[in-house]
N, C-alpha and C positions, 0 to 999 in steps of 0.2 A: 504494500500500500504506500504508494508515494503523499507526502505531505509537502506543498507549499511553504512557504517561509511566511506570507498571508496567514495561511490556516494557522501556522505554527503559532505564529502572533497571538493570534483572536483565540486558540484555547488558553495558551501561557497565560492570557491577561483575566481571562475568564474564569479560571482556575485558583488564579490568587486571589478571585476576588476584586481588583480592580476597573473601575470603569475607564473608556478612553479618553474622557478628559482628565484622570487623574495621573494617567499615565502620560499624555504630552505635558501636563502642567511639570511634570517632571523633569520632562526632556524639553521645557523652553522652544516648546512645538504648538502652533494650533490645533486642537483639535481633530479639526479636517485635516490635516498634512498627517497624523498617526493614521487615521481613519483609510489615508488614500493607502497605508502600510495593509493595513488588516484586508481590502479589497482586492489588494494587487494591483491598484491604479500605479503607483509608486514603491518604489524598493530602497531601504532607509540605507545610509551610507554606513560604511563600518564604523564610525566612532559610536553614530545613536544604536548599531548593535551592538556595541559592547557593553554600552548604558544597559541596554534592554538584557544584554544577560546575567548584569549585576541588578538590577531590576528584580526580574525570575529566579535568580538565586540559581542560576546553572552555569554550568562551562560553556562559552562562547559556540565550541565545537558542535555540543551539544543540542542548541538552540538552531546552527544550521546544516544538521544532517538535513541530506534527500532523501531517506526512507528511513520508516517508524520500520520495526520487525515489528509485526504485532505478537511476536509471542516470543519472552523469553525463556529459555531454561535456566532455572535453579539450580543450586549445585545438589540439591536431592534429586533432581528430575522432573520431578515436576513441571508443568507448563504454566507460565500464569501472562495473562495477559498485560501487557506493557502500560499502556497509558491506565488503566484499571488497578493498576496494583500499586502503580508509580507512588511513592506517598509525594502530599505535598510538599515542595521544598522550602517554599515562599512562606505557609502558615500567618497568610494577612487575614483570615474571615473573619475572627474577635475584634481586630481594630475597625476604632472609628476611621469614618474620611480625611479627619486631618493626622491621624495615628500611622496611615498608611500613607499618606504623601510627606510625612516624614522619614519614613522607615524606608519608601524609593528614593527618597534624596539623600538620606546617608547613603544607602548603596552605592550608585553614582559617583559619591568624591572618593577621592583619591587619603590610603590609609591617615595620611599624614592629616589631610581634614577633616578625615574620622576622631582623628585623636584630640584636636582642637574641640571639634563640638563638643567630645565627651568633655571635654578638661573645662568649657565653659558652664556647661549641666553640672556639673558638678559644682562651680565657681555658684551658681544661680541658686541653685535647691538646697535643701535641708541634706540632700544627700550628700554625706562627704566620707563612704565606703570609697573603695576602687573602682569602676566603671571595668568588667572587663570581657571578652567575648567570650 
């Protein structure tokens, strides 16, 4: 079963939960210009897919296979099907809407403004544990 990088999109985003505006508000896109992603009107350039795969919480590779196997083997043997069994990586469905477009904007930056945010959240709140992954 071959899968589009479209299709790919629209479950990834669908799956985590996310709507497409929350996902171009992300990526400093409108709306319609993700939208044209998910249709296939448009095919997003490699930097908004590397956003997009720290977005989804997958490896870049991952995000642009041309085919799904739709079944893997277990190391018991077992068959179990792929997208069905995958667990989510993302685990956005508890968060609110602005809980999730912050959690796709940390992803996005780069470790080192991961660690600033953290160091500022911490500098802000009550919390003053270790912030740590």
């Amino acid at each position: 079963m071959k899968i589009c990088i479209n299709e790919r999109l629209r479950e990834l985003r669908v799956k985590s939960g996310y709507t497409q505006y929350q996902i171009a508000k992300i990526l400093s896109i409108d709306r319609s210009t993700y939208s044209y992603y998910e249709i296939g009107k448009t095919m997003p350039d490699i930097t908004v897919l590397l956003k997009l795969s720290k977005i989804f919480n997958l490896p870049i590779n991952e995000l642009l296979e041309d085919e799904v196997s739709p079944e893997n083997i277990a190391d018991s043997g077992i068959k179990s099907h792929y997208y069905h069994s995958k667990k989510n990586a993302s685990h956005i469905y508890e968060l609110s809407g602005r809980e999730k477009d912050l959690v796709g904007a940390f992803r996005v930056c780069s470790s080192e403004e991961q660690d600033k945010i953290l160091e500022f959240i911490q500098e802000q709140t009550s919390f003053k544990g270790k912030i740590n992954d």
